[in-house]
Backbone as JSON Lines, residues from 0, in Angstrom:
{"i":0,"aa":"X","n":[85.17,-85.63,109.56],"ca":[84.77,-84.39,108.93],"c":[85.13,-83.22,109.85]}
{"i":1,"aa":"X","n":[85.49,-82.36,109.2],"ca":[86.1,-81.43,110.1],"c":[84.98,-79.72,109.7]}
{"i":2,"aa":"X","n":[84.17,-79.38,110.53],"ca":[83.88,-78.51,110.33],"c":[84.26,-77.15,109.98]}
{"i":3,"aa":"X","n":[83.99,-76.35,108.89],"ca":[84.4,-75.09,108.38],"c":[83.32,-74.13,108.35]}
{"i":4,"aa":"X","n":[83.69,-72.73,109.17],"ca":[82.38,-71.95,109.27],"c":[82.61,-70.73,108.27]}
{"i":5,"aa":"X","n":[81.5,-70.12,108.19],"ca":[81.92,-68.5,107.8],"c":[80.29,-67.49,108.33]}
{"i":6,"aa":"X","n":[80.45,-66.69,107.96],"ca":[79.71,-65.9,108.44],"c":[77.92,-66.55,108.5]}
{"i":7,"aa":"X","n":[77.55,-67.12,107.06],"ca":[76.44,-67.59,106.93],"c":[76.26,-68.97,107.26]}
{"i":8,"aa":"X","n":[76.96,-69.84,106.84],"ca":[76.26,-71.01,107.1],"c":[77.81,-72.03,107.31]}
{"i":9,"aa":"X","n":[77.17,-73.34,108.1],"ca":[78.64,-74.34,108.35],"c":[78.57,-75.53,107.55]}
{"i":10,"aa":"X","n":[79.4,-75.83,107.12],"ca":[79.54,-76.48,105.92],"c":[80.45,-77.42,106.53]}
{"i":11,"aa":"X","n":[80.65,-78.53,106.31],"ca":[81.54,-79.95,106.54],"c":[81.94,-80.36,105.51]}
{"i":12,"aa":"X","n":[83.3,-80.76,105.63],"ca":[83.98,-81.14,104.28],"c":[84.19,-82.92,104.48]}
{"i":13,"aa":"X","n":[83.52,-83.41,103.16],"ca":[83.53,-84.6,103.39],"c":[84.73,-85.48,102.9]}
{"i":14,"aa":"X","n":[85.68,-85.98,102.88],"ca":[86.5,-86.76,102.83],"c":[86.34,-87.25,101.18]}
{"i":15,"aa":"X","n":[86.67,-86.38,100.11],"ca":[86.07,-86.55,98.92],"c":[86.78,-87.63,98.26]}
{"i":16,"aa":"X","n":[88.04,-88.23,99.01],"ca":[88.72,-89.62,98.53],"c":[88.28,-90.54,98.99]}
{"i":17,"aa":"X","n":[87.25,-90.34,99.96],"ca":[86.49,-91.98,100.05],"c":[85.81,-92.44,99.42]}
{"i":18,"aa":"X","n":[86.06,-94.14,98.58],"ca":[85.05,-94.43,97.66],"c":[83.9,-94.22,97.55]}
{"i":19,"aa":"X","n":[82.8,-93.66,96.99],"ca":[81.59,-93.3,96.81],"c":[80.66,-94.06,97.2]}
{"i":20,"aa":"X","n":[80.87,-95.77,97.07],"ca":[80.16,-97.01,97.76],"c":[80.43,-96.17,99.35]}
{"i":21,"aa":"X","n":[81.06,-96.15,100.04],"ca":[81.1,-95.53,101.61],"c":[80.51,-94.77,102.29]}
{"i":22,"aa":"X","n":[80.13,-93.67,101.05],"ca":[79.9,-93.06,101.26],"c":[78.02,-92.62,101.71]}
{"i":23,"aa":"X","n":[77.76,-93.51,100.94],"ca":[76.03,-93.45,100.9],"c":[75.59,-92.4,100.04]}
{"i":24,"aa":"X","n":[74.58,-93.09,99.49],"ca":[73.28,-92.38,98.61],"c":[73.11,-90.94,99.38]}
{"i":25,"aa":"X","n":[72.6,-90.75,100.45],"ca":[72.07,-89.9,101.23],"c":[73.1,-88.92,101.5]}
{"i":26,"aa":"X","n":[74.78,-89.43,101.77],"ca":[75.42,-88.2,102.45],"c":[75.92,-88.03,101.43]}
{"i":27,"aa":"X","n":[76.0,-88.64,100.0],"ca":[76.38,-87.61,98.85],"c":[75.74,-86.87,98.41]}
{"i":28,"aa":"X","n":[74.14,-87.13,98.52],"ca":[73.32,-85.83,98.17],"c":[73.22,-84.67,98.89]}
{"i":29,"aa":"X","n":[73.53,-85.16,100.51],"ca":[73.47,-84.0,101.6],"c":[74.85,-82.98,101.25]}
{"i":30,"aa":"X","n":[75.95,-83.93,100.84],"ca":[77.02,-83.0,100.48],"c":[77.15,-82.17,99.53]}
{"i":31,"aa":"X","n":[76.47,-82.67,98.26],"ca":[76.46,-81.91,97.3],"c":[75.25,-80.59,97.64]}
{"i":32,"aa":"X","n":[74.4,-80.61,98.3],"ca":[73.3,-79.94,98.45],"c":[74.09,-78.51,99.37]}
{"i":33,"aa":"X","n":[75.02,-79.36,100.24],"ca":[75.45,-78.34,101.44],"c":[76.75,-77.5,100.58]}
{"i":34,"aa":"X","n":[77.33,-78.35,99.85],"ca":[78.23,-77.01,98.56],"c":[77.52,-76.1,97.91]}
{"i":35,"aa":"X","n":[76.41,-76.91,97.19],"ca":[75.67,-75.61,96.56],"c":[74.62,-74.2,97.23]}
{"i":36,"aa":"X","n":[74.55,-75.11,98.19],"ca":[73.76,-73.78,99.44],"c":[74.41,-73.04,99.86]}
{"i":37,"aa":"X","n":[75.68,-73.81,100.29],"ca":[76.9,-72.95,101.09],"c":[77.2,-71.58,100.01]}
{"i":38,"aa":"X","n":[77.56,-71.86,98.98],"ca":[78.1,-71.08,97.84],"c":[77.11,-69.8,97.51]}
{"i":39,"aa":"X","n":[75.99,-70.48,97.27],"ca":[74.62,-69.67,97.32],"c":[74.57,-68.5,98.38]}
{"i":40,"aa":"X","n":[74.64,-69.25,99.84],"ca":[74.66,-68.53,101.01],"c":[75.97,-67.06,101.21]}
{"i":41,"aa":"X","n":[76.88,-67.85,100.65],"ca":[78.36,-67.13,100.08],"c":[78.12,-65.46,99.72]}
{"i":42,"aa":"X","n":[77.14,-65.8,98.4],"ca":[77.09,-64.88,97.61],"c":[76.31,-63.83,98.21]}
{"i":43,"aa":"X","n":[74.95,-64.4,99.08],"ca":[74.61,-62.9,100.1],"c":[75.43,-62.08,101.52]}
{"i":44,"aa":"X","n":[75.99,-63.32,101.86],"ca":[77.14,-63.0,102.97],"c":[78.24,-61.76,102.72]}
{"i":45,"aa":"X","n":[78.2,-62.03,101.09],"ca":[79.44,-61.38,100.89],"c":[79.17,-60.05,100.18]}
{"i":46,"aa":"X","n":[77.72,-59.71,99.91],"ca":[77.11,-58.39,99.98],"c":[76.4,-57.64,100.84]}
{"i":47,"aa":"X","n":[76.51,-58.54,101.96],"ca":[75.9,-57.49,103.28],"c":[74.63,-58.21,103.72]}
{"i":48,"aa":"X","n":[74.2,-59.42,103.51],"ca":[72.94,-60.24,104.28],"c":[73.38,-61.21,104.44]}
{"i":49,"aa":"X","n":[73.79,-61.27,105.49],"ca":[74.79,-62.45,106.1],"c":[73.1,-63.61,106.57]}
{"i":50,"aa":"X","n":[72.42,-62.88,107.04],"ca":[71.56,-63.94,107.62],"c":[70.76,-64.65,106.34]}
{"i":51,"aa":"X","n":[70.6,-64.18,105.22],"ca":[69.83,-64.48,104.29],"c":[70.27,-65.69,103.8]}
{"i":52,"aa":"X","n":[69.44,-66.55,103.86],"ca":[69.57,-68.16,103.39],"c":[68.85,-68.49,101.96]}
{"i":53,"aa":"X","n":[69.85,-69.46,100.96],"ca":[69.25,-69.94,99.87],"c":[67.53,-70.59,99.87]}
{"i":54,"aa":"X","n":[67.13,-71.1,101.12],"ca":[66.27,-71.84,100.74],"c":[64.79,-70.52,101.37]}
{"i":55,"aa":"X","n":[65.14,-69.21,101.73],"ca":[64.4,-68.15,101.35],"c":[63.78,-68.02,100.32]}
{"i":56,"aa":"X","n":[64.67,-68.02,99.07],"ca":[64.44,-67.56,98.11],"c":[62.61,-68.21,97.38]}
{"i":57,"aa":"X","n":[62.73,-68.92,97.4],"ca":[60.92,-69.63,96.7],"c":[59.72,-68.93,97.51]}
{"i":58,"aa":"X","n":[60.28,-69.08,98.8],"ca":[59.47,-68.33,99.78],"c":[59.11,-67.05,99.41]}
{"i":59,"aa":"X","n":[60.07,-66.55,99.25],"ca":[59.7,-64.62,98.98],"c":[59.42,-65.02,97.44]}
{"i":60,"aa":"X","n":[59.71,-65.36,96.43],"ca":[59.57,-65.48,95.26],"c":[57.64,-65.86,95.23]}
{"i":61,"aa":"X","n":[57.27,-66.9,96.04],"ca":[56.08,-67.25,95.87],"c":[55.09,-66.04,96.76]}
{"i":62,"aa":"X","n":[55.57,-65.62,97.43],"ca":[54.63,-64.32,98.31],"c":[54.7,-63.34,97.72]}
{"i":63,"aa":"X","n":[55.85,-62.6,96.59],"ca":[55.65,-61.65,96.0],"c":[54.66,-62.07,94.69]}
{"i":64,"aa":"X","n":[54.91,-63.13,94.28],"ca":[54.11,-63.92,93.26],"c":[52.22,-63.94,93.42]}
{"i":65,"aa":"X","n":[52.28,-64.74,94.78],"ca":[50.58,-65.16,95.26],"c":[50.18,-64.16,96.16]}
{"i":66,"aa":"X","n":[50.92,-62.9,97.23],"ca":[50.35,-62.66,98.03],"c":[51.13,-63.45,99.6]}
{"i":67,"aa":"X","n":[50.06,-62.49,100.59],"ca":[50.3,-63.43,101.65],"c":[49.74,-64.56,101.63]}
{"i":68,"aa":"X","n":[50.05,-65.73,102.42],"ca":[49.61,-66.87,102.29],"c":[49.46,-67.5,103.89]}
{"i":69,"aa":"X","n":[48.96,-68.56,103.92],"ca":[49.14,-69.07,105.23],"c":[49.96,-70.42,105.08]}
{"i":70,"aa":"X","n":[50.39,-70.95,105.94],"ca":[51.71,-71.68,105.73],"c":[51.32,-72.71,105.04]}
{"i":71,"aa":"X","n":[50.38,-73.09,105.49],"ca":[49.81,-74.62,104.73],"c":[49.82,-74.33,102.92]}
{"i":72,"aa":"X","n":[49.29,-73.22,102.5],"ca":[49.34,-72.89,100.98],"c":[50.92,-72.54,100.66]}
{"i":73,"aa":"X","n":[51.77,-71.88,101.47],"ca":[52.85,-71.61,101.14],"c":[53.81,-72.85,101.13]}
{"i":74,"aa":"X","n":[53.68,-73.7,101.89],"ca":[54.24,-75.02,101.84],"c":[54.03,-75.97,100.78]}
{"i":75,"aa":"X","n":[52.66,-75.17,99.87],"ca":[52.04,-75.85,98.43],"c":[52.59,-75.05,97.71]}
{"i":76,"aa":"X","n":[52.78,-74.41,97.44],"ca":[53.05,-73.32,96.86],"c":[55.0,-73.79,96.41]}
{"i":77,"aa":"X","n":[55.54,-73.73,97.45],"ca":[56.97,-73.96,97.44],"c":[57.36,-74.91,97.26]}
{"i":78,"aa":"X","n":[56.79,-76.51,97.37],"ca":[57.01,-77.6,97.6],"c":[57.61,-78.31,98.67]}
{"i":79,"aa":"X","n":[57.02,-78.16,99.71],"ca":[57.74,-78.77,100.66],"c":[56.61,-78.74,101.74]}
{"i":80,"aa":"X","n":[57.21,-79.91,103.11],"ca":[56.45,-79.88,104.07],"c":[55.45,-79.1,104.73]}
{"i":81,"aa":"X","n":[54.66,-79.07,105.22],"ca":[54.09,-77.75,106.29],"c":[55.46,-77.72,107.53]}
{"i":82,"aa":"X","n":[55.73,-78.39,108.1],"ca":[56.61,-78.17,109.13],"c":[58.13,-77.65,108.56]}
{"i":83,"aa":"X","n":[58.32,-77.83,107.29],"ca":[59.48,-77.09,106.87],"c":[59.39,-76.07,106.46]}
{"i":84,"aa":"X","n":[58.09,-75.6,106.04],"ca":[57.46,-73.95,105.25],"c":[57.43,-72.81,106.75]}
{"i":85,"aa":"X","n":[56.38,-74.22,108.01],"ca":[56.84,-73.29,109.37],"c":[57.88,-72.84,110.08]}
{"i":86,"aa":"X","n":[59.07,-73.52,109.86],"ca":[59.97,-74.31,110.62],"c":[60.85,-72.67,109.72]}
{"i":87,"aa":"X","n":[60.79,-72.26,107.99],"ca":[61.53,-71.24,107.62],"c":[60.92,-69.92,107.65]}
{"i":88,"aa":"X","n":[59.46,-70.07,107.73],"ca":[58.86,-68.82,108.06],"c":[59.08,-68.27,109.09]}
{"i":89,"aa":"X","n":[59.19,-69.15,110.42],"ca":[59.79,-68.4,112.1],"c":[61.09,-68.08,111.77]}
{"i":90,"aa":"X","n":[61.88,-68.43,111.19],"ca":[63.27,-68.48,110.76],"c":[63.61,-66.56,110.04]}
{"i":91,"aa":"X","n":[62.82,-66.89,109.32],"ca":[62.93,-65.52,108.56],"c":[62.28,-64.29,109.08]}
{"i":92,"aa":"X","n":[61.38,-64.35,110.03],"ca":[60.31,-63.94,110.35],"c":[61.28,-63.15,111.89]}
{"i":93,"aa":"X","n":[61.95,-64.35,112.23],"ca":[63.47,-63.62,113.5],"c":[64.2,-62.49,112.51]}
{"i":94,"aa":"X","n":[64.55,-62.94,111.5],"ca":[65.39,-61.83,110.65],"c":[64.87,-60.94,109.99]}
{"i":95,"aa":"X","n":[63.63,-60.58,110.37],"ca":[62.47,-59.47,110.02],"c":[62.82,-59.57,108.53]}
{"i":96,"aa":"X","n":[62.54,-60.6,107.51],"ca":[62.15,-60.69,106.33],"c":[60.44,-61.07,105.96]}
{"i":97,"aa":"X","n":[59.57,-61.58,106.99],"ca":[58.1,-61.45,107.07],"c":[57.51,-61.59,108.19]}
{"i":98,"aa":"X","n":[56.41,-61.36,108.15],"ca":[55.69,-61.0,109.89],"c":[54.83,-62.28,109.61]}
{"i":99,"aa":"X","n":[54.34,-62.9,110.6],"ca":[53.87,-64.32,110.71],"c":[52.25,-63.55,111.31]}
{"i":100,"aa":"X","n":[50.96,-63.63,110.77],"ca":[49.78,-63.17,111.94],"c":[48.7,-64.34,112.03]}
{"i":101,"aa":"X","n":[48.11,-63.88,112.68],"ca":[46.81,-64.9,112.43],"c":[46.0,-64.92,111.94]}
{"i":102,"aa":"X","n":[45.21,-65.91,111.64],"ca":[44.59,-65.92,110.35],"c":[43.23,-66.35,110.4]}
{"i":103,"aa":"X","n":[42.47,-66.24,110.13],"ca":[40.68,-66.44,110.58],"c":[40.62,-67.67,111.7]}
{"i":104,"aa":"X","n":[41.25,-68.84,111.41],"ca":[41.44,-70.18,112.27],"c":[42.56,-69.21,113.41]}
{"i":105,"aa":"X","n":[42.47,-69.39,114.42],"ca":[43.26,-68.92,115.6],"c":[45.11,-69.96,115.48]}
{"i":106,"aa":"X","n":[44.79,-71.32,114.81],"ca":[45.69,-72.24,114.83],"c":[46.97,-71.84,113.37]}
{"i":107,"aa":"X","n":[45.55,-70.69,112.13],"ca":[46.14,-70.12,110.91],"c":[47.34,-69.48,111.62]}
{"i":108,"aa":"X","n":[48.25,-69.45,110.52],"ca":[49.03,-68.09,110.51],"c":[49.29,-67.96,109.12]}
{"i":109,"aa":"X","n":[49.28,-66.63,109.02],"ca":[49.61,-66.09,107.36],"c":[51.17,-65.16,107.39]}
{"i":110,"aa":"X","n":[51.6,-65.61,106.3],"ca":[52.96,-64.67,106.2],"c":[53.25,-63.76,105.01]}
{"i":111,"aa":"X","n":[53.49,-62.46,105.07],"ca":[53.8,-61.46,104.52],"c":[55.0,-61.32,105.02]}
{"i":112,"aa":"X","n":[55.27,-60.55,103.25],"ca":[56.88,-59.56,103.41],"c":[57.14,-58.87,104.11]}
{"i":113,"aa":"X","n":[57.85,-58.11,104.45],"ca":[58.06,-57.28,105.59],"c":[58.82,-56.21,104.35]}
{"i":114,"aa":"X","n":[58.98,-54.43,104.32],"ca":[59.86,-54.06,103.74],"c":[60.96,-54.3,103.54]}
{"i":115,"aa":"X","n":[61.91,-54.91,104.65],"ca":[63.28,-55.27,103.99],"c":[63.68,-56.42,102.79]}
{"i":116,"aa":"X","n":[62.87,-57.14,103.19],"ca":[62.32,-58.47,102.3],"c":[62.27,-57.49,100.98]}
{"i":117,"aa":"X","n":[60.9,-56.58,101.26],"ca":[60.72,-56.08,99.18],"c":[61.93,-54.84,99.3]}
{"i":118,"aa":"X","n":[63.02,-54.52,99.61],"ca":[63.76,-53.49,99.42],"c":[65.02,-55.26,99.3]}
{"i":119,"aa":"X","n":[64.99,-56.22,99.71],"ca":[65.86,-56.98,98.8],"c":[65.76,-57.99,97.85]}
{"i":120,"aa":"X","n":[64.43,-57.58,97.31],"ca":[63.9,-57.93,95.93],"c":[64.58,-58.32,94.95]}
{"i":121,"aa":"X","n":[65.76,-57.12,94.74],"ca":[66.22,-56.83,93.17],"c":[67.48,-57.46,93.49]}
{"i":122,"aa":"X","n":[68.23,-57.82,94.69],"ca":[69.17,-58.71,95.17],"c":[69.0,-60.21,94.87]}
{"i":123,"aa":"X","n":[67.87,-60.01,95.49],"ca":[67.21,-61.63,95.1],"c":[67.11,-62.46,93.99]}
{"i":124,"aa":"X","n":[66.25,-61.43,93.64],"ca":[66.19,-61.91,91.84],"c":[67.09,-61.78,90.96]}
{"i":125,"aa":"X","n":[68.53,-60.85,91.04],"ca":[69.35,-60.71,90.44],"c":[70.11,-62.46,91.17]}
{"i":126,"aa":"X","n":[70.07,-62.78,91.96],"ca":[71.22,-63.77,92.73],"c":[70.19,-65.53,91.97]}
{"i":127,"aa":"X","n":[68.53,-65.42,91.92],"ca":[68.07,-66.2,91.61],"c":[68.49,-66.77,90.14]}
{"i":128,"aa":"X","n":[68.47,-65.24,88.81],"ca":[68.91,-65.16,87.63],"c":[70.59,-65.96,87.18]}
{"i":129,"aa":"X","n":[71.06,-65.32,88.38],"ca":[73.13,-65.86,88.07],"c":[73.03,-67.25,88.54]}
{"i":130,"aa":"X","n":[71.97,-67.54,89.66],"ca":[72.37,-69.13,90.38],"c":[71.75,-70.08,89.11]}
{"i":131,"aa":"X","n":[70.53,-69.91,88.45],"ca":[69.65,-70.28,87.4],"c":[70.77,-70.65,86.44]}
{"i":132,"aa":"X","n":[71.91,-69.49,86.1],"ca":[72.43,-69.49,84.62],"c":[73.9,-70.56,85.37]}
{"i":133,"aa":"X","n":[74.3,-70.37,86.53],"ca":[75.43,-71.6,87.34],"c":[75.19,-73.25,86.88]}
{"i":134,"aa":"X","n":[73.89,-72.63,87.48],"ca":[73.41,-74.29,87.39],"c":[72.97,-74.82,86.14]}
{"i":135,"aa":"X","n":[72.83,-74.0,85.02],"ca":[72.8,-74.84,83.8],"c":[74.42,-74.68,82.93]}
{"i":136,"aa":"X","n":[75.2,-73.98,83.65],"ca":[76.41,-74.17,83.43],"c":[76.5,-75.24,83.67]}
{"i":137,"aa":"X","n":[76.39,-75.85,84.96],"ca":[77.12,-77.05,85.97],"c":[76.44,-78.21,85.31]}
{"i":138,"aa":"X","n":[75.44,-78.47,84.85],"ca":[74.41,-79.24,84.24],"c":[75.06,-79.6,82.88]}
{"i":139,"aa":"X","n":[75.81,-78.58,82.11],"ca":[76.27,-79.13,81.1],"c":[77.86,-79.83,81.29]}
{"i":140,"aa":"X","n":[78.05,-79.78,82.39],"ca":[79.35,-80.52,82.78],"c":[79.36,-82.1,83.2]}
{"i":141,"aa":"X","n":[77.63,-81.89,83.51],"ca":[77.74,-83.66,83.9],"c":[76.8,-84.31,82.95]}
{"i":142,"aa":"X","n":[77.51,-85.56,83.43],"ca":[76.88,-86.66,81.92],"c":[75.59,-86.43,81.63]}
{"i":143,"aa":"X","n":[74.66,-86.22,82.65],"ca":[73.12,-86.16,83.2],"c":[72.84,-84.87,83.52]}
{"i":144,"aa":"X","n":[71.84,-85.01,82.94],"ca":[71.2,-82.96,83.52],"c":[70.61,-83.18,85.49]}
{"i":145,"aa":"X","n":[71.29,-82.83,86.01],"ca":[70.95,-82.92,87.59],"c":[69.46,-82.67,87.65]}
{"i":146,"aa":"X","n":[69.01,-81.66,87.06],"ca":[67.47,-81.35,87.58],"c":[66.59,-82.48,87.18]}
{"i":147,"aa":"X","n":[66.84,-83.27,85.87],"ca":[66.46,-84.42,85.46],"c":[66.71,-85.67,86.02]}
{"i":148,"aa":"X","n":[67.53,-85.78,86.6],"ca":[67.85,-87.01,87.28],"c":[67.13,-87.21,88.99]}
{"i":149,"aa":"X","n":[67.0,-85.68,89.25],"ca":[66.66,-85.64,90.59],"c":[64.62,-85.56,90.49]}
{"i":150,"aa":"X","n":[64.31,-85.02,89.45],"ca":[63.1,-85.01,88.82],"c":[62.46,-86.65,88.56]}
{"i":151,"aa":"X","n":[63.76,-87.4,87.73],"ca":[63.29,-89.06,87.55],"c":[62.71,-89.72,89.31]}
{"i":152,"aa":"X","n":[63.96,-89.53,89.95],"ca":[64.23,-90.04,91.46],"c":[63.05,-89.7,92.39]}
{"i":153,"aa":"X","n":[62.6,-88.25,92.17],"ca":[61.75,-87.82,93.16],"c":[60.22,-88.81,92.29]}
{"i":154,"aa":"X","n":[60.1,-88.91,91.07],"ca":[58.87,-89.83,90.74],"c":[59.42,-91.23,91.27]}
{"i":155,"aa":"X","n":[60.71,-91.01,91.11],"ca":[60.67,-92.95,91.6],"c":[60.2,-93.12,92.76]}
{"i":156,"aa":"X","n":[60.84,-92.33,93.83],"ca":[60.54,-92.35,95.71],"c":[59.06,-91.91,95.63]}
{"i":157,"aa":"X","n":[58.33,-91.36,95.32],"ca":[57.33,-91.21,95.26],"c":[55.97,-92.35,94.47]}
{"i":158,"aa":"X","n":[56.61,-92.67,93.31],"ca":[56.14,-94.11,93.28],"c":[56.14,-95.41,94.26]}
{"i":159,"aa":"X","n":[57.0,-95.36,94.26],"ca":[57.52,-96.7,95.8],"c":[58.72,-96.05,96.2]}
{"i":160,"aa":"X","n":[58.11,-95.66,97.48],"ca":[58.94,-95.26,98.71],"c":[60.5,-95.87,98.88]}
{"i":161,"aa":"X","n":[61.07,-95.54,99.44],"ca":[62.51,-96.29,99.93],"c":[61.95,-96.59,101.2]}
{"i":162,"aa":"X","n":[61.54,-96.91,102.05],"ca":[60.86,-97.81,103.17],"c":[60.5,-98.64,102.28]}
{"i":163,"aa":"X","n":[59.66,-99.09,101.53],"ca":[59.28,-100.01,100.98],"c":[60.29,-100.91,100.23]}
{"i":164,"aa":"X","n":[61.21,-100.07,99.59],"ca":[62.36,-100.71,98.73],"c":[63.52,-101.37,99.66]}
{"i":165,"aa":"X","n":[63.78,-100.72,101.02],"ca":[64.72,-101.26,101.77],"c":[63.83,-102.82,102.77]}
{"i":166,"aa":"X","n":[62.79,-102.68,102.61],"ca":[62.24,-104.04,103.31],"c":[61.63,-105.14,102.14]}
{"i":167,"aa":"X","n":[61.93,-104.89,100.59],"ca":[62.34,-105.58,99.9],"c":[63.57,-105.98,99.73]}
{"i":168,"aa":"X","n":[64.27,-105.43,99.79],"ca":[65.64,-105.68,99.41],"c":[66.26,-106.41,100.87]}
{"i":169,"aa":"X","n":[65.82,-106.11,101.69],"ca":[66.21,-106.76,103.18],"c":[65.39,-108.83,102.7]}
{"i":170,"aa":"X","n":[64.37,-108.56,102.16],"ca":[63.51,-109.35,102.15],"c":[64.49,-110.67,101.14]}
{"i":171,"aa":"X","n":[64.85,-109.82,100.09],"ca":[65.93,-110.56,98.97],"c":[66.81,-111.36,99.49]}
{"i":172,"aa":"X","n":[67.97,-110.1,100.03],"ca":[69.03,-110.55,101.43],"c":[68.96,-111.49,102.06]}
{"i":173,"aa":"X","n":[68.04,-111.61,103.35],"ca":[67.67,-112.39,103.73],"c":[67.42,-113.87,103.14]}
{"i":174,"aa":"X","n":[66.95,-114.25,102.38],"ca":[66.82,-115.53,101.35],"c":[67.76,-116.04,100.94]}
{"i":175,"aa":"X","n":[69.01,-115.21,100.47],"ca":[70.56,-115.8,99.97],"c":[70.9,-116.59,100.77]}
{"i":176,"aa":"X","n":[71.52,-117.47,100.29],"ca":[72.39,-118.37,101.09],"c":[73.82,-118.0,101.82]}
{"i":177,"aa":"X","n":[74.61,-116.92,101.3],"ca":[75.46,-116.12,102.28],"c":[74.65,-114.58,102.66]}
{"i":178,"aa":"X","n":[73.32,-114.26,102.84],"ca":[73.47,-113.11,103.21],"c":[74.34,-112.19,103.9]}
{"i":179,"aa":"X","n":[73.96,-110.72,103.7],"ca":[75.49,-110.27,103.66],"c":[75.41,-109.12,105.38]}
{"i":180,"aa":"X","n":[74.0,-109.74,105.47],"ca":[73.74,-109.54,107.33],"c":[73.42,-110.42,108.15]}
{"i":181,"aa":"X","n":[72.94,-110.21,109.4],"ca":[72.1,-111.24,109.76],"c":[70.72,-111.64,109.42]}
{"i":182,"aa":"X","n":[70.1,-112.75,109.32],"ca":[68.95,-112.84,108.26],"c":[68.01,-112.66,109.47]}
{"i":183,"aa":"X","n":[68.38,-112.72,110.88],"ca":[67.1,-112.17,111.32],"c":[66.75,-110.99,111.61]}
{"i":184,"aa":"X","n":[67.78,-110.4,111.43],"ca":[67.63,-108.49,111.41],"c":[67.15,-108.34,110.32]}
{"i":185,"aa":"X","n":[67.35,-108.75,108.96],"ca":[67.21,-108.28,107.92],"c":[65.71,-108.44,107.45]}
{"i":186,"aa":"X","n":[64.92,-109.3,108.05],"ca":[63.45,-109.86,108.2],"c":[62.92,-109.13,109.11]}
{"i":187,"aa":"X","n":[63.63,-108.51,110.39],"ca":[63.2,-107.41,110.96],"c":[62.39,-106.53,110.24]}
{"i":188,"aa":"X","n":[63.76,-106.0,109.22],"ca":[63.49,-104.51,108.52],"c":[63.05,-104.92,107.5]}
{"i":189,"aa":"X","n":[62.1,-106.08,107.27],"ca":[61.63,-106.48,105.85],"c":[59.8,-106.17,106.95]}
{"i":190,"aa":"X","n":[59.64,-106.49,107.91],"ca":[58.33,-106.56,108.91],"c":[58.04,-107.99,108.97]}
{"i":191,"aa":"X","n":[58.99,-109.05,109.1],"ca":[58.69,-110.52,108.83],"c":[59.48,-110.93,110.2]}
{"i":192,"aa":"X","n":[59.01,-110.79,111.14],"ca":[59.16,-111.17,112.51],"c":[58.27,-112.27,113.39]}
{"i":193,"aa":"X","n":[59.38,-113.16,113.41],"ca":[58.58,-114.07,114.05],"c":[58.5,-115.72,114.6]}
């Protein structure tokens, strides 16, 4: 993979003639994720907020929405980790898009907009509106509606984990008569050691 930069974000181009078996579950989703961010990222780069990142957007969307919040609600709020809600609030918070303070708990912190943040409001939401109407473009191009498929997947992993599914399936493996590893690694990663 040969890395390609631009102003906002670095993007790796993956070798799109390698069979898709090669490729893995995981780095085709990471790839497809890192085109559509990249592109996303593109579109503020190339109006003058080079630092402004796609995965901002829920963030300010949910604080102009709820208020300030403290990370733990904003991380509910957005869907995602506490350590990834913290991890973009310091992030944004360097690029004076919200001020991070403290919050009754000394350990709280709450985050608010900052003016530049609400003076690029109407950027935002204009870029949220065109990416919205992209992606149900792009959606009608594939066999499967993406948001649906990734909607099924996230109940599946969330039903039974992939830790759980890979130390079944190790567990399967293992039992064949040519397994297609070693059967005592594969009982390893099943937790059947011994």
């Amino acid at each position: 993979m040969t890395p390609r930069y631009n102003s906002a974000v670095r993007i790796y181009r993956v070798d799109t003639s390698a069979p898709i078996g090669t490729r893995g579950l995981g780095t085709l989703m990471r790839h497809v994720l890192e085109l559509l961010d990249g592109d996303v990222a593109r579109v503020y780069s190339d109006l003058g907020v080079p630092d402004y990142r796609p995965r901002y957007s829920p963030v300010v969307r949910a604080l102009v929405t709820l208020g300030p919040l403290s990370i733990r609600d904003l991380a509910g709020a957005v869907g995602v980790t506490h350590s990834a809600a913290s991890q973009t609030a310091a992030q944004m918070a360097r690029h004076g898009l919200l001020t991070l303070e403290r919050g009754t708990d000394a350990r709280q912190r709450i985050a608010r907009l900052t003016d530049r943040a609400r003076a690029l409001l109407p950027l935002i939401e204009a870029e949220w509106a065109a990416t919205d109407a992209a992606a149900a473009e792009l959606e009608a191009e594939l066999p499967a509606a993406l948001t649906q498929v990734l909607q099924a997947a996230e109940r599946a992993v969330l039903s039974r984990p992939m830790r759980r599914r890979i130390a079944d399936a190790a567990r399967t493996l293992a039992g064949e008569a040519a397994p297609a590893a070693d059967p005592a690694a594969l009982l390893a990663i099943a937790g059947e050691t011994g």
